[in-house]
FIMARPA-220924 format. One record per residue (C-alpha): x, y, z; residue in one letter; residue number from 1. Coordinates in nm, 2 decimals. Layout:
+--------+--------+--------+------+-----+
|   east |  north |     up | code | pos |
+--------+--------+--------+------+-----+
|      X |      Y |      Z |    A | NUM |
...
+--------+--------+--------+------+-----+
//
This chain:
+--------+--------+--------+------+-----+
|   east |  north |     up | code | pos |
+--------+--------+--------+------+-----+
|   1.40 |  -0.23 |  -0.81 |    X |   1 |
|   1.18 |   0.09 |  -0.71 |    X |   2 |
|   0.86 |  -0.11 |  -0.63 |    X |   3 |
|   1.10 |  -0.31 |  -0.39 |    X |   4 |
|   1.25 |  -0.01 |  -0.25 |    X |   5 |
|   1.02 |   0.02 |   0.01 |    X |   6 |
|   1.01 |  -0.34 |   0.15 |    X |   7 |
|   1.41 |  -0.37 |   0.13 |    X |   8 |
|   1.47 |  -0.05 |   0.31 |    X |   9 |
|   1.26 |  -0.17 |   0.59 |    X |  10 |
|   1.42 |  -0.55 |   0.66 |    X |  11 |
|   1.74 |  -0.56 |   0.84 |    X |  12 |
|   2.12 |  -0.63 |   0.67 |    X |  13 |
|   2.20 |  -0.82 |   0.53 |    X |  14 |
|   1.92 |  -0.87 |   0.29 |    X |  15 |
|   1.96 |  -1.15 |   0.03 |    X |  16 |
|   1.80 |  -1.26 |  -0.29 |    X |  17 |
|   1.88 |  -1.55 |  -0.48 |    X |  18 |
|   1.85 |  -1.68 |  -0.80 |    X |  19 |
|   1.53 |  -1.83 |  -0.84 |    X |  20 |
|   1.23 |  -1.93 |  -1.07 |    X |  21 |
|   1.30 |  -2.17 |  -1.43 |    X |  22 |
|   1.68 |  -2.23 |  -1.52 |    X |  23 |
|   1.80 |  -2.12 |  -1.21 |    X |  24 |
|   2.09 |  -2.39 |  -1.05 |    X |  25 |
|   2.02 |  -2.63 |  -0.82 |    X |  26 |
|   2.29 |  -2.45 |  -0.57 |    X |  27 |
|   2.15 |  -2.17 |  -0.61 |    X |  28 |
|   2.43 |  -1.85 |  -0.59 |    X |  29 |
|   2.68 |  -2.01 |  -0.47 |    X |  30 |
|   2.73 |  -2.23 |  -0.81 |    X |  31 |
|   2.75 |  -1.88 |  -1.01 |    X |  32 |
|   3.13 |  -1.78 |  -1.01 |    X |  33 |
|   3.19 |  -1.51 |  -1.19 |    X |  34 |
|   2.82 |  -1.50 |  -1.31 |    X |  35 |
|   2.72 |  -1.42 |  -0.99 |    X |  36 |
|   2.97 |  -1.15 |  -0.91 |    X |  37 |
|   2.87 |  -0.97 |  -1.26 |    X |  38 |
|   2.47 |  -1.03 |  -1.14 |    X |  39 |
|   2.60 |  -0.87 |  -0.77 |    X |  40 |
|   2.79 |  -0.56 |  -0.92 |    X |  41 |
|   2.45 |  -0.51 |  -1.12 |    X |  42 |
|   2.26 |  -0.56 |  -0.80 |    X |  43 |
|   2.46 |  -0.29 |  -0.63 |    X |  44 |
|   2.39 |  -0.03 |  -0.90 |    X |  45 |
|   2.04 |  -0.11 |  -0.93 |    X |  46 |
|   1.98 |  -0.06 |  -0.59 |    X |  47 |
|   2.17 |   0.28 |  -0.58 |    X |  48 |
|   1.96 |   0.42 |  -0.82 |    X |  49 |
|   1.66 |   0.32 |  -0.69 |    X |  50 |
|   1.74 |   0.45 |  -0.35 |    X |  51 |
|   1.77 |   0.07 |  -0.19 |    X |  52 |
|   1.98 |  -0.07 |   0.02 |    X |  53 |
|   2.25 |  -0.30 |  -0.07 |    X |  54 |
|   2.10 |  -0.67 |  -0.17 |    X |  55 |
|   2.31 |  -0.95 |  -0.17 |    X |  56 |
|   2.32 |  -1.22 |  -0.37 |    X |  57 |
|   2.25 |  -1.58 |  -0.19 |    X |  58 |
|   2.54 |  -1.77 |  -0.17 |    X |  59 |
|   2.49 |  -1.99 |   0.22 |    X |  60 |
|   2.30 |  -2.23 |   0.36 |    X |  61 |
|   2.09 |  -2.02 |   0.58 |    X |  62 |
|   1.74 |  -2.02 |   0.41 |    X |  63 |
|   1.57 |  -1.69 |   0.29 |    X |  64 |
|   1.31 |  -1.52 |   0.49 |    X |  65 |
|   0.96 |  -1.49 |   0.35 |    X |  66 |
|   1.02 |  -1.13 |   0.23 |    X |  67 |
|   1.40 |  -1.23 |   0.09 |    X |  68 |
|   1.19 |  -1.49 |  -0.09 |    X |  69 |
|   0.94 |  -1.20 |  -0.19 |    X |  70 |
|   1.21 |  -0.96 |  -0.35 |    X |  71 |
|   1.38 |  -1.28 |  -0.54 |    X |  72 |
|   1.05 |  -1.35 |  -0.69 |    X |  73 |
|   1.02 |  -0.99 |  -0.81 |    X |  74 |
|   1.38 |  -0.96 |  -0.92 |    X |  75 |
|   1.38 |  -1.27 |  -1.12 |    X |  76 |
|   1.69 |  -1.28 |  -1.14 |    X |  77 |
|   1.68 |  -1.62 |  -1.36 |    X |  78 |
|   1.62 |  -1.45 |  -1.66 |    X |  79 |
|   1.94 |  -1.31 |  -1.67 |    X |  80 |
|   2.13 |  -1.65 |  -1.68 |    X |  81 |
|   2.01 |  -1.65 |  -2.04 |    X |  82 |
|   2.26 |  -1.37 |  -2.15 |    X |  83 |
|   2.62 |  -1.44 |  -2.26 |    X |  84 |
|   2.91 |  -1.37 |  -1.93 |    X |  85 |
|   3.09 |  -1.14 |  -2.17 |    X |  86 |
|   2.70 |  -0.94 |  -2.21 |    X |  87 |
|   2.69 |  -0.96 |  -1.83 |    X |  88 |
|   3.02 |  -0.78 |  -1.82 |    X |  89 |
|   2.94 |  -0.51 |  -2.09 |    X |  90 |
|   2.65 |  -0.40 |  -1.93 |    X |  91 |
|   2.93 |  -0.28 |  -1.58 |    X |  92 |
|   2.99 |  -0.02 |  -1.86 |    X |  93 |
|   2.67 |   0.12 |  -1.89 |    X |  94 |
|   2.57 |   0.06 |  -1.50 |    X |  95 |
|   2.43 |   0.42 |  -1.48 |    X |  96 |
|   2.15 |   0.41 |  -1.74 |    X |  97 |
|   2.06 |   0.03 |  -1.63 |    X |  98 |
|   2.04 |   0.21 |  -1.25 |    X |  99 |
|   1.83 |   0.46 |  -1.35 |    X | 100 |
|   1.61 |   0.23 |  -1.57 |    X | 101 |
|   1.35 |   0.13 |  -1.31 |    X | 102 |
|   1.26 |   0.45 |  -1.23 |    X | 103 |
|   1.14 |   0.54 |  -1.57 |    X | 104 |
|   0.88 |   0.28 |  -1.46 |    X | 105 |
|   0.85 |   0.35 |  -1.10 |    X | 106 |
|   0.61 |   0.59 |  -0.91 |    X | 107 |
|   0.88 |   0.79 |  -0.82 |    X | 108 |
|   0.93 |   0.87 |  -1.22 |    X | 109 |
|   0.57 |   0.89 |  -1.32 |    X | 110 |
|   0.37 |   1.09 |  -1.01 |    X | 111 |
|   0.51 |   1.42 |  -0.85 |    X | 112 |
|   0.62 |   1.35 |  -0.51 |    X | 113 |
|   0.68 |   1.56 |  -0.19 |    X | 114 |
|   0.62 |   1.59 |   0.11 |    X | 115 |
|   0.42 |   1.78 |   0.39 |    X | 116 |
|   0.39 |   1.84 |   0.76 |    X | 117 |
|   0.02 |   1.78 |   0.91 |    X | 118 |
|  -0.18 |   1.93 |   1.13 |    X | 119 |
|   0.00 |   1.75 |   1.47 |    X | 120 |
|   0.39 |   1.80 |   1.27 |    X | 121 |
|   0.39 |   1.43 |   1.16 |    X | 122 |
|   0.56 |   1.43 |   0.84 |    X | 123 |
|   0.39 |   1.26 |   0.51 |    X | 124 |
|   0.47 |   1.19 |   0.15 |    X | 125 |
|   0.25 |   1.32 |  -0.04 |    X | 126 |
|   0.14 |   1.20 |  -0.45 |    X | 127 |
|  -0.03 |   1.43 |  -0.71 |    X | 128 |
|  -0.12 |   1.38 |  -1.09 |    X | 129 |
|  -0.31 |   1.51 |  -1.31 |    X | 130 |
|  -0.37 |   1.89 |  -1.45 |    X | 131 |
|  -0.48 |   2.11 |  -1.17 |    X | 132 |
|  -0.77 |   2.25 |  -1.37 |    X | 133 |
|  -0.89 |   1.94 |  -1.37 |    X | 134 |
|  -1.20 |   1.82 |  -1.11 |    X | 135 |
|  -1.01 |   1.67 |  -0.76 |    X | 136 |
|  -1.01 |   1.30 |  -0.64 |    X | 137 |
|  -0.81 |   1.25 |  -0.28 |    X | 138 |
|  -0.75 |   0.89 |  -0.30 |    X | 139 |
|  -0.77 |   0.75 |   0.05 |    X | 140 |
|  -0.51 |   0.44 |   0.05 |    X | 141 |
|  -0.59 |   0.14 |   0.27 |    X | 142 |
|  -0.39 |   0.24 |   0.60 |    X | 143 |
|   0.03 |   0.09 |   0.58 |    X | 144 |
|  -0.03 |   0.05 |   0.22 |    X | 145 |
|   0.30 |   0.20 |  -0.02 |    X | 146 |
|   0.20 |   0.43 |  -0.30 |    X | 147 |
|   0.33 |   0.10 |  -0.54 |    X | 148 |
|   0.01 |  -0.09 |  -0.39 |    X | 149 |
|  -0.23 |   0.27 |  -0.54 |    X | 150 |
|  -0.02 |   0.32 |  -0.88 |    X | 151 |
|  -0.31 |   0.14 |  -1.10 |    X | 152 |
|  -0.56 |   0.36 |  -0.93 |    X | 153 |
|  -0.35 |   0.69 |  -0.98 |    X | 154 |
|  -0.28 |   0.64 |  -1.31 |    X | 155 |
|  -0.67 |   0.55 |  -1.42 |    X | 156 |
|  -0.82 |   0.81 |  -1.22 |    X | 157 |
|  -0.55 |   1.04 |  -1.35 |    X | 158 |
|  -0.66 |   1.03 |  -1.74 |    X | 159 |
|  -0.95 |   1.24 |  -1.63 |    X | 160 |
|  -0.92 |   1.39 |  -1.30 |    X | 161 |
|  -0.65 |   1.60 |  -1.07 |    X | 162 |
|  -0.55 |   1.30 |  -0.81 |    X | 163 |
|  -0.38 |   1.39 |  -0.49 |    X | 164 |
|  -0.28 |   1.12 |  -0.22 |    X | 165 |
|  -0.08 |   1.05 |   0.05 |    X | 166 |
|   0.12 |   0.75 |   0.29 |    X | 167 |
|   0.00 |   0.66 |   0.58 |    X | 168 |
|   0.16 |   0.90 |   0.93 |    X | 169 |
|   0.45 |   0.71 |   1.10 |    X | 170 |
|   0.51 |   0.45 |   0.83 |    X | 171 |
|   0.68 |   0.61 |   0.58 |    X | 172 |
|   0.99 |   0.84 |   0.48 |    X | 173 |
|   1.09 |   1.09 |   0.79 |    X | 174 |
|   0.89 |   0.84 |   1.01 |    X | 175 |
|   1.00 |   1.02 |   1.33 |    X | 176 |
|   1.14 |   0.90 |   1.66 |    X | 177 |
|   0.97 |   0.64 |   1.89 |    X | 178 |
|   0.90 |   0.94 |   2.10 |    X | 179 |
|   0.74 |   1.14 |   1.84 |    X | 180 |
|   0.54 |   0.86 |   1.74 |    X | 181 |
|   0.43 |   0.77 |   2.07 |    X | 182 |
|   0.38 |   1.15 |   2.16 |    X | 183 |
|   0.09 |   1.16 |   1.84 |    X | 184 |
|  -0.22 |   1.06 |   1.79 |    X | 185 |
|  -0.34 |   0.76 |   1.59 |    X | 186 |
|  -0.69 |   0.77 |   1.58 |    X | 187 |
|  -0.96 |   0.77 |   1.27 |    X | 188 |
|  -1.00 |   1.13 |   1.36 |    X | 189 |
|  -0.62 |   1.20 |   1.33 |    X | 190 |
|  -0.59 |   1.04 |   1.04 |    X | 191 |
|  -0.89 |   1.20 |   0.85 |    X | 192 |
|  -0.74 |   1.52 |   0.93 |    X | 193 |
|  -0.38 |   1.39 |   0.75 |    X | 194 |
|  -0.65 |   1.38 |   0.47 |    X | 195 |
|  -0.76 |   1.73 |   0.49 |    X | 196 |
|  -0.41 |   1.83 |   0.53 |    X | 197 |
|  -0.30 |   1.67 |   0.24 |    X | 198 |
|  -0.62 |   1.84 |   0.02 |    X | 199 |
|  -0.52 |   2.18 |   0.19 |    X | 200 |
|  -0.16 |   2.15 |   0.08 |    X | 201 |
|  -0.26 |   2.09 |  -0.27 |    X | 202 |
|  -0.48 |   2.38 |  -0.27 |    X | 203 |
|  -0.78 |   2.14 |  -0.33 |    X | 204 |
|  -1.08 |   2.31 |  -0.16 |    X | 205 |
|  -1.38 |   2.03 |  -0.26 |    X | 206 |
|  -1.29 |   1.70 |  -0.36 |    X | 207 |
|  -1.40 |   1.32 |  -0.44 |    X | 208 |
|  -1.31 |   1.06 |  -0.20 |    X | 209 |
|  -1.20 |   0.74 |  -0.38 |    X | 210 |
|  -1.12 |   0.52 |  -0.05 |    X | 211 |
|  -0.99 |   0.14 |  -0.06 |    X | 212 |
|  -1.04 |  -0.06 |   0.22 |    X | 213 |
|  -0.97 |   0.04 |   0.58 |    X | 214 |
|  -0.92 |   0.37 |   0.38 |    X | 215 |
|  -1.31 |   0.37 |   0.37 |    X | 216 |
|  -1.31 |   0.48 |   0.74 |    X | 217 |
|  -1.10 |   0.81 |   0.74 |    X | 218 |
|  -1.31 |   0.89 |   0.38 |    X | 219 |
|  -1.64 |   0.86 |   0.60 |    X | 220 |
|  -1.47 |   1.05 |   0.93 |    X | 221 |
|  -1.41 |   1.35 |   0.65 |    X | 222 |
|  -1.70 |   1.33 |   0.53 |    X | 223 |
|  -1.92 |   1.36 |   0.85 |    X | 224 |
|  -1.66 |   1.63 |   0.99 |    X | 225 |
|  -1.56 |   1.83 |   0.72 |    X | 226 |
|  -1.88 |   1.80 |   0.48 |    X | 227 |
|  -1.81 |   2.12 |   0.30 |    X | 228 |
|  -1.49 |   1.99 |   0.20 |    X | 229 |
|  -1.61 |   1.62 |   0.05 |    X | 230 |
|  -1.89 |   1.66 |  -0.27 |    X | 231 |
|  -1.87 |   1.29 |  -0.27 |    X | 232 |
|  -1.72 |   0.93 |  -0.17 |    X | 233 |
|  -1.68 |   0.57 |  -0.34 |    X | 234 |
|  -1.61 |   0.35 |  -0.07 |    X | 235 |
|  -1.43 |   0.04 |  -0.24 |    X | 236 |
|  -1.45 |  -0.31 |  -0.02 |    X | 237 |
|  -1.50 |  -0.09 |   0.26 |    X | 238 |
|  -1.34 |  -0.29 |   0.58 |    X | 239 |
|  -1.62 |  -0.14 |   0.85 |    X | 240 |
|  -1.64 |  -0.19 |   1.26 |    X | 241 |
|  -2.02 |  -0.24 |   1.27 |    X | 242 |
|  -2.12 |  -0.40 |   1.59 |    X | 243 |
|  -2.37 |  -0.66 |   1.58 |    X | 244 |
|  -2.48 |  -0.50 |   1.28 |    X | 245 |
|  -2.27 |  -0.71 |   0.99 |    X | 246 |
|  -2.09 |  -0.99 |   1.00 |    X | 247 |
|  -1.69 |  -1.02 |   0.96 |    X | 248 |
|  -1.48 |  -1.27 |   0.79 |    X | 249 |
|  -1.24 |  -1.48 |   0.92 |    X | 250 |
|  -0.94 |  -1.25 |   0.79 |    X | 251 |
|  -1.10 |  -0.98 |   0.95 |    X | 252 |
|  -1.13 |  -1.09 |   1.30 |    X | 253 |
|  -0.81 |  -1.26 |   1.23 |    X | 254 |
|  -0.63 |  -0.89 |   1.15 |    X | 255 |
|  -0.83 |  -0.75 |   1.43 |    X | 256 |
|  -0.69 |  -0.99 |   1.67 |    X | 257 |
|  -0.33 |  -0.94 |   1.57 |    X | 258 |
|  -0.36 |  -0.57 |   1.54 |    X | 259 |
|  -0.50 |  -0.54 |   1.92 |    X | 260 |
|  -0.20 |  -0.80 |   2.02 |    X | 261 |
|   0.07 |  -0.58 |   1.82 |    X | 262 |
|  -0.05 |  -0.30 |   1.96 |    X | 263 |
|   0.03 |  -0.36 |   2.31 |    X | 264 |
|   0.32 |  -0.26 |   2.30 |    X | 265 |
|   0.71 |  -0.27 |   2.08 |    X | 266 |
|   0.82 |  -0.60 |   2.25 |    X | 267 |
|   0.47 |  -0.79 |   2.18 |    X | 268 |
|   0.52 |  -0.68 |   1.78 |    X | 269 |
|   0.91 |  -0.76 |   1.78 |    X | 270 |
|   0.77 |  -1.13 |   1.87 |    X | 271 |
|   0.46 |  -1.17 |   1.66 |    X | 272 |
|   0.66 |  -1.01 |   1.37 |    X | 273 |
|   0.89 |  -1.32 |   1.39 |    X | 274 |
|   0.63 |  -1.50 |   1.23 |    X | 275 |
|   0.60 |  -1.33 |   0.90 |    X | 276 |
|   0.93 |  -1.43 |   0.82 |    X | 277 |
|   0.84 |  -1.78 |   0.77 |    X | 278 |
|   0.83 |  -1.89 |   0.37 |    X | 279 |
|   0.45 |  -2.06 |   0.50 |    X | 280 |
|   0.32 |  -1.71 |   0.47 |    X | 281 |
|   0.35 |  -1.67 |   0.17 |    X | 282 |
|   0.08 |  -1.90 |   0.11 |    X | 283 |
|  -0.21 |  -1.70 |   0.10 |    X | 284 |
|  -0.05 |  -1.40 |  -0.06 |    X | 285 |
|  -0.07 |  -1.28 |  -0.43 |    X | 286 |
|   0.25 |  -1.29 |  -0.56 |    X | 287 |
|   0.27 |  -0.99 |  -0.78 |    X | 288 |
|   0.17 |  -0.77 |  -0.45 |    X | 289 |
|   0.36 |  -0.94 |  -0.17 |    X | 290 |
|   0.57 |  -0.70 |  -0.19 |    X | 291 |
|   0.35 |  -0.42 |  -0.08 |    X | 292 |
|   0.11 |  -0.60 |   0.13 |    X | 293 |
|   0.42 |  -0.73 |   0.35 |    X | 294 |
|   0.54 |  -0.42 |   0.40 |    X | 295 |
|   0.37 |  -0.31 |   0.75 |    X | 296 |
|   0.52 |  -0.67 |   0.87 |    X | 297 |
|   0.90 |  -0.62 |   0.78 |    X | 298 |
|   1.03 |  -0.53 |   1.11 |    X | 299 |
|   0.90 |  -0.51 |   1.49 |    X | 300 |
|   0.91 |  -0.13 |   1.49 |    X | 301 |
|   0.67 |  -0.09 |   1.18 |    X | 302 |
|   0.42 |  -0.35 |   1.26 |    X | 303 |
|   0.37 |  -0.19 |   1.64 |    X | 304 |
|   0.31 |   0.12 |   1.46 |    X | 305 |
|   0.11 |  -0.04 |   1.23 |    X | 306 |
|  -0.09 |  -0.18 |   1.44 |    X | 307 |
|  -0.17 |   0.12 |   1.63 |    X | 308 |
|  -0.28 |   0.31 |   1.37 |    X | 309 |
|  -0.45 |   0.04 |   1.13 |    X | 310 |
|  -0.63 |  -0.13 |   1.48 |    X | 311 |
|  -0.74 |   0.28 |   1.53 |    X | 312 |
|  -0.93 |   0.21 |   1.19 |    X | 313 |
|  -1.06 |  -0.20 |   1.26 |    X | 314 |
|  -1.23 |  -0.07 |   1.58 |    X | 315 |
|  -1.39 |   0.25 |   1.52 |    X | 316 |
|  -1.76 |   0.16 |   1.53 |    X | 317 |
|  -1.89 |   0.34 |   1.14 |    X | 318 |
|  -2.26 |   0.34 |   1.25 |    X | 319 |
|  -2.21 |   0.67 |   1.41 |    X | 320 |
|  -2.04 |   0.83 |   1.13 |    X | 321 |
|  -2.34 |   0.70 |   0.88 |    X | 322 |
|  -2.61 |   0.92 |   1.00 |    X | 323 |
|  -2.35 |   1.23 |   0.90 |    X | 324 |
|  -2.27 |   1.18 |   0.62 |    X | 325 |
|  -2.50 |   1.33 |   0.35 |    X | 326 |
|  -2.30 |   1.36 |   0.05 |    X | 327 |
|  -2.37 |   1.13 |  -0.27 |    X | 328 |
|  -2.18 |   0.82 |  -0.27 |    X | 329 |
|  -2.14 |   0.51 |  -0.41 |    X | 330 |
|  -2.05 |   0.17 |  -0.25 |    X | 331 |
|  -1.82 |  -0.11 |  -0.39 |    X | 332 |
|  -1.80 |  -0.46 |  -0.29 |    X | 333 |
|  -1.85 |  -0.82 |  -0.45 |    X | 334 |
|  -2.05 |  -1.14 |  -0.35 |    X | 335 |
|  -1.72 |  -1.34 |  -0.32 |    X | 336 |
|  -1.51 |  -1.06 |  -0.13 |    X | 337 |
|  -1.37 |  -1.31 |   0.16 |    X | 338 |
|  -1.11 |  -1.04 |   0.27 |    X | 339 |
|  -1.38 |  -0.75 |   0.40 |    X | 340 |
|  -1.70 |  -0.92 |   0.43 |    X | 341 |
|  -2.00 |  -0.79 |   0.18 |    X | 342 |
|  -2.24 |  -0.76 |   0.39 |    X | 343 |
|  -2.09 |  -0.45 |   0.56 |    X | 344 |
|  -2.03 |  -0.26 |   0.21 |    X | 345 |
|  -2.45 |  -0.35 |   0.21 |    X | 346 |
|  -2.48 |  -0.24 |   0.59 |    X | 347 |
|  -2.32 |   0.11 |   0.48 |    X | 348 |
|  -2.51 |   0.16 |   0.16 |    X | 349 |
|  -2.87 |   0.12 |   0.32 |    X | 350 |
|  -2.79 |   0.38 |   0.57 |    X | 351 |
|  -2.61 |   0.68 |   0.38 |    X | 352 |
|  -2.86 |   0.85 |   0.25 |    X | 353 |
|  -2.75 |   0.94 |  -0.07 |    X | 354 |
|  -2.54 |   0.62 |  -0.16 |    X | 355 |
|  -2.56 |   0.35 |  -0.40 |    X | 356 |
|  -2.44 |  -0.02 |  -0.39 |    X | 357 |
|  -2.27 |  -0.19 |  -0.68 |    X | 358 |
|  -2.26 |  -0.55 |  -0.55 |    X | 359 |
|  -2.02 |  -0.73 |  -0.83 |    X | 360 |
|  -2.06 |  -1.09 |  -0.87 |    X | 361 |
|  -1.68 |  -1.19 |  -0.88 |    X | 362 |
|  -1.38 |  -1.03 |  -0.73 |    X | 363 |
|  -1.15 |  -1.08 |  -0.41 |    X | 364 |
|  -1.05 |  -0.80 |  -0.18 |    X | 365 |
|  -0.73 |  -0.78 |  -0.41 |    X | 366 |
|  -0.84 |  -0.75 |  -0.73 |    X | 367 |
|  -1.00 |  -0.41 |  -0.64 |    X | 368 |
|  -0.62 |  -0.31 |  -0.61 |    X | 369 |
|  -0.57 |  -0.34 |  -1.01 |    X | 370 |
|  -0.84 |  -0.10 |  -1.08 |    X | 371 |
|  -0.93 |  -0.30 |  -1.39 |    X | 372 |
|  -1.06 |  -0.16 |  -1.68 |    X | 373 |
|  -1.49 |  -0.21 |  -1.55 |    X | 374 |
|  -1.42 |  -0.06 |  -1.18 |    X | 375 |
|  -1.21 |   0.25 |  -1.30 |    X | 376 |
|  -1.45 |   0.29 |  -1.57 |    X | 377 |
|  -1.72 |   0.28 |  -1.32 |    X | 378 |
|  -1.52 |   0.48 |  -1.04 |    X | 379 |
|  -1.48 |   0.78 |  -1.29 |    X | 380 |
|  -1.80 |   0.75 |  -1.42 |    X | 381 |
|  -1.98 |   0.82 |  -1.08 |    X | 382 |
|  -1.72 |   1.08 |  -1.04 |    X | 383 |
|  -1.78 |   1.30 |  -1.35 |    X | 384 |
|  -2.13 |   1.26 |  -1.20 |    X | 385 |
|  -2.15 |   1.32 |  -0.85 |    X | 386 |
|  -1.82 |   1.53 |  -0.78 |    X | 387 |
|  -1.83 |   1.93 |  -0.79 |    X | 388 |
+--------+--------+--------+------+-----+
//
């Protein structure tokens, strides 16, 4: 329930979830009976200890949105149809400890969290781990992203550095009023200062720059500004503005597009946000991280702000930021990346200075989000390396 916390927090009530996935009945919860009130009184704990709001078991005929469809997959509630109705009912008497279970396994549980005022008094949640004698990695999160979508990065980086990073301004916890938002900026430039912030309120005078994605952008804008302050960057499926320079994909003309369109104004992303509640969305999205990806998308309000600040990032031109940057880096991508298009990781490497490119033969956009056991290994290895 904590990975989903997010997400359900951010759709409007009623939110439902039904019973899905293998051995789930054909009429879904509305066949349950006393089943499906034990499975609801469950539900309501869960969510209470996780900080969520109240989720409510599908029992009408009005279908499920694509991110009701998104938390039932992640629930999979199924599983439980397996245990005895008297086991259902035992477990009411130890609610507490099953609330508090998810937790143990949630970011929440395993990274110290708080939270920070920047430089302009936007408000932002904050993530550190690690010892703090330890050598510093600020990992720069694509922009929107929840801390969920960053947890296999975290804890990698984490067996062998300090790791501090943060949530995106505006999108998460005390989000402020319309008004405030409005009143602050949302530019690259803002937003690599959120970054120096956040290494300023850890006490981290010198760090690595681990940035994914978009994230790439405000690592670079740090970089060039603040040199002093960055010893080195690995820019990981770097998502670049580069002119005529490189070549986009699809996706990321497609993004571009919406973000300029959402970004118009609150009534333009209250109607284009209509459409990520169709199920035909989830077509093209990994299951096991819907639930973070579709975040940004759950309401009108989130995706304008979205927008602003993630479009900020799609249309900053990076070639003038290139020629700043001296620091040591290293540049991810892969030959098959049809998310952020290779050939602008390959435009960035040739002109920093001090960077390498490590061109991987296999490996979507995504996958760089599991930190798997090669690209952490390589991540902290140029670290230890390059970062004093």
């Amino acid at each position: 329930m904590s990975s989903i916390a997010p997400l359900v927090n951010a759709l409007d009530a009623p939110v439902r979830v039904a019973v899905s996935g293998p051995g789930a009945p054909e009429g879904g919860g509305s066949t349950l009976g006393e089943r499906g009130d034990e499975l609801q009184a469950l539900l309501d704990r869960l969510a209470d200890g996780a900080g969520a709001r109240r989720v409510v078991l599908h029992r009408d005929a009005v279908p499920l949105s694509a991110f009701e469809l998104i938390l039932s997959d992640r629930l999979a509630l199924a599983s439980t149809l397996e245990l005895p109705l008297e086991v259902l009912r035992a477990l009411r008497m130890d609610v507490d400890d099953i609330a508090q279970g998810p937790r143990a396994h949630g970011v929440e549980a395993v990274f110290e969290r708080g939270e920070l005022q920047s430089w302009d008094g936007s408000r932002l949640r904050v993530y550190v781990e690690g010892p703090s004698d330890r050598k510093a990695v600020i990992l720069v999160p694509a922009c929107g992203m929840p801390i969920g979508l960053c947890e296999p990065w975290m804890r990698r980086l984490a067996q062998e550095f300090r790791v501090i990073t943060w949530e995106s301004r505006g999108l998460f916890g005390a989000m402020g009023t319309t008004e405030e938002f409005d009143a602050r900026a949302h530019d690259v430039s803002a937003q690599a200062r959120d970054m120096l912030a956040v290494m300023d309120h850890f006490g981290v005078e010198r760090s690595h720059a681990t940035a994914l994605c978009g994230g790439a952008v405000i690592a670079l804008a740090a970089a060039a500004t603040a040199p002093t302050r960055i010893s080195s960057l690995s820019l990981w499926h770097g998502d670049y503005e580069l002119g005529q320079d490189a070549p986009k994909t699809q996706h990321q003309r497609d993004v571009q597009m919406l973000m300029t369109m959402a970004g118009r104004g609150r009534a333009q992303a209250t109607g284009l946000q209509k459409m990520f509640r169709r199920p035909s969305v989830l077509a093209k999205i990994r299951a096991d991280m819907a639930h973070h990806v579709m975040y940004p998308y759950a309401n009108g309000e989130l995706l304008y702000r979205y927008a602003r600040l993630n479009g900020a990032i799609m249309e900053h031109d990076c070639r003038s930021l290139l020629e700043r940057v001296g620091q040591p880096a290293l540049v991810v991508t892969s030959h098959d990346d049809h998310t952020a298009h290779p050939e602008g990781s390959r435009y960035v490497a040739s002109k920093l200075p001090r960077a390498e490119l490590y061109m991987g033969e296999h490996g979507d956009h995504l996958t760089l989000f599991e930190a798997e056991s090669r690209l952490g290994d390589l991540a902290a290895a140029f670290i230890a390396r390059e970062a004093n």
